[in-house]
Structure formats: C-alpha cells, structure tokens
N, C-alpha and C positions, 0 to 999 in steps of 0.2 A: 506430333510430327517427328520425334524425337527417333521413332521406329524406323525413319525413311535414311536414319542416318547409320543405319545396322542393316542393311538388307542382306551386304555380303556375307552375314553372320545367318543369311536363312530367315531372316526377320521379315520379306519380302510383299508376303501377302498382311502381314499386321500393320504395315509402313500402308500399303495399299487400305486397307480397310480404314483405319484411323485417318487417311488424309480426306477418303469418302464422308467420315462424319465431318471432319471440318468443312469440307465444301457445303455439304450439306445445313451446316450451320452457319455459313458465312452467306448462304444462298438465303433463309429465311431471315436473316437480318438486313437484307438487301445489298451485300457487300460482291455484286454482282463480278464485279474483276478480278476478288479474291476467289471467290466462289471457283470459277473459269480456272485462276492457275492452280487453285488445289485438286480439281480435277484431270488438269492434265499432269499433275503429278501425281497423284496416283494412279491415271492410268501405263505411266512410265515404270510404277512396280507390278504391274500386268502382262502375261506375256503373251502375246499375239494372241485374238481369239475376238469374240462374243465378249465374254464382261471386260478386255481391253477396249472396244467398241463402243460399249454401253458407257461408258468414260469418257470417253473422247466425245460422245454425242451431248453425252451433260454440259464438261467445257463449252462446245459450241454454241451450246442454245446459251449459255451463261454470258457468253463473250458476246452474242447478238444485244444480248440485252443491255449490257453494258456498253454496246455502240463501239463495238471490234472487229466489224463485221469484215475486215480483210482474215482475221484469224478467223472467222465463225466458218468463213468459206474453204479456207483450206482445213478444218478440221473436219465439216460436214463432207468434203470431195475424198477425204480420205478414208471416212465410214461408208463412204456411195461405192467403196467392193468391198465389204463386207460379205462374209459367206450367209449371213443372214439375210432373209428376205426382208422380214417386216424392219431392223435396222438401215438397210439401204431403203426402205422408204422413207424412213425418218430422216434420213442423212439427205435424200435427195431434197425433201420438203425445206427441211434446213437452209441446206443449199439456196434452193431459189427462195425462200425467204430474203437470206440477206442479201440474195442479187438484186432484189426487188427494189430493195429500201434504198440499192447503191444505185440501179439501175443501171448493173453491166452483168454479164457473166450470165443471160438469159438465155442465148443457146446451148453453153454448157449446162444448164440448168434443166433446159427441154430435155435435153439426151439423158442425163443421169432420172431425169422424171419416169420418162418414156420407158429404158429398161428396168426401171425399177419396180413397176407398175407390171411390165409385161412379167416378169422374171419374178415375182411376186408370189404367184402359188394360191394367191386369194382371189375371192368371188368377187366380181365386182360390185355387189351391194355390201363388198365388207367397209365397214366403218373407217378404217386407215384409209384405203384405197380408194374411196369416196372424198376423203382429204386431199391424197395425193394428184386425185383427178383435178380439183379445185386451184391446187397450184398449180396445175399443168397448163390449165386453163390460161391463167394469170403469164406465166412464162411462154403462152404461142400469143397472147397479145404483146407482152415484149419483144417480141422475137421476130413481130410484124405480121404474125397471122391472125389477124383479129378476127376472123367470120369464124375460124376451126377453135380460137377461144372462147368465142362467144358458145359454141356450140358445146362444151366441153363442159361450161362453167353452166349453163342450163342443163346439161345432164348429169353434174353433180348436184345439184340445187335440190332436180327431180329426186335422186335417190336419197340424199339425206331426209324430205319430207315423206317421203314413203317411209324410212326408218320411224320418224314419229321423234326425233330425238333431236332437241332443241338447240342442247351443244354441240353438236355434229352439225347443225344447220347453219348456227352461229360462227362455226370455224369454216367454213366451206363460204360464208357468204364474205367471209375477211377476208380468205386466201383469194377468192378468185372475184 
C-alpha cells in the first residue's frame, strides 16, 4: 500500500497493481469490505478506461457481497457507460442484482439491462447475454411486467440448456 502513497512521484500504476493483490487477498479471505475498498482504490490510481472499469466492477460485486448494496449500485451504474460492451453487461447485471436484493432501482435496472444487451455486439446464444437475459427477466417482473418476464426468463432457460452448460443454467435459473 505504501506505493499508493508516491503516485505523484510516477509510482501510480505499482500503487494500482499492489492494491489489486491486496484486494485480491483480502477477497479470498473473505474480508469482503476490505476487499471493495482496496479495489476502489486502486481503481482511483487508474485512469479513465477499461482496467479502471474492471476495478470499479470488482469493488462492486465485493460491496454486494459484503451487503453495501447502496455503493454496489452506484458503482455498477457507473460501469453501465463503459465503452466496453461485455463490462456494461456486467455492470448492468450488477446493477439489478443489488436492486433486487433491495427491491428498488428495477426500472433503472431494466434500462441499463436493455441497452446493454442491445449495444452488446454479441449473439444471443452468447453465454453473458444469456445471463444478462435472465436478469432482464427478473427486473420486467419487478418493474411489474411479469408475462414479458416470464417470457424472457423461459428464453433464457431455453438457451442456456441448448448450450449444454450447467453453470450457465444454474446462474440464469438464480438470476431470473
């Protein structure tokens, strides 16, 4: 951590990389809070882009799990423009993840789903977007359209067992 306290000196990315392993080490020991802040501090010696991104998405999922989910959603909403496709997926999944658990922020959740999905570049039998479909699902039955989630979440079901792939079936039958 010691690197994060020289960055002015051009230390910037060693500050970043060294706070990555402790998150990452704070993360397999289940220190799930610590995990969250060392990752958004390292993403703070990151500068705008893709692997500041990738940072910010770790925090978030760290901070869900840690039951933060007011920060997991402003950090997930803040990855959901990302210039990245497949990260705004993750951002959005995020997203309504922790709207779910709180059981608000379900429309915002649809919308960031929605473009995320469309603006995505991938097939629809791709495996994220198979995901992504599954919480969509989940966020149009919060959102109060249960027949378009019902339908959403049988078409994700459909494509993850055509995939053949058990952990894509088992995440998709959570999500939605």
């Amino acid at each position: 951590h010691h690197y994060s306290l020289a960055t002015g000196l051009g230390l910037a990315q060693e500050a970043a990389r060294y706070l990555r392993l402790a998150a990452e080490a704070a993360e397999r020991q289940l220190a799930l809070s610590d995990a969250a802040e060392l990752f958004e501090r390292a993403s703070a010696h990151v500068g705008r882009g893709i692997d500041r991104d990738r940072l910010v998405l770790e925090a978030a999922r760290c901070h869900l799990l840690a039951g933060h989910r007011l920060r997991a959603l402003e950090l997930d909403d803040e990855v959901a423009g990302s210039d990245d496709p497949e990260l705004r997926l993750r951002a959005a999944m995020g997203f309504e993840a922790a709207s779910a658990r709180g059981r608000f922020g379900a429309h915002h959740a649809l919308a960031l789903l929605r473009r995320a999905i469309e603006t995505s570049g991938r097939a629809d039998d791709d495996p994220l977007v198979i995901r992504a479909t599954g919480a969509l699902a989940s966020a149009l039955a919060l959102s109060g359209e249960a027949d378009e989630g019902l339908r959403q979440s049988r078409r994700a079901i459909a494509r993850a067992r055509e995939r053949g792939d058990r952990d894509l079936l088992a995440a998709v039958l959570d999500s939605s």
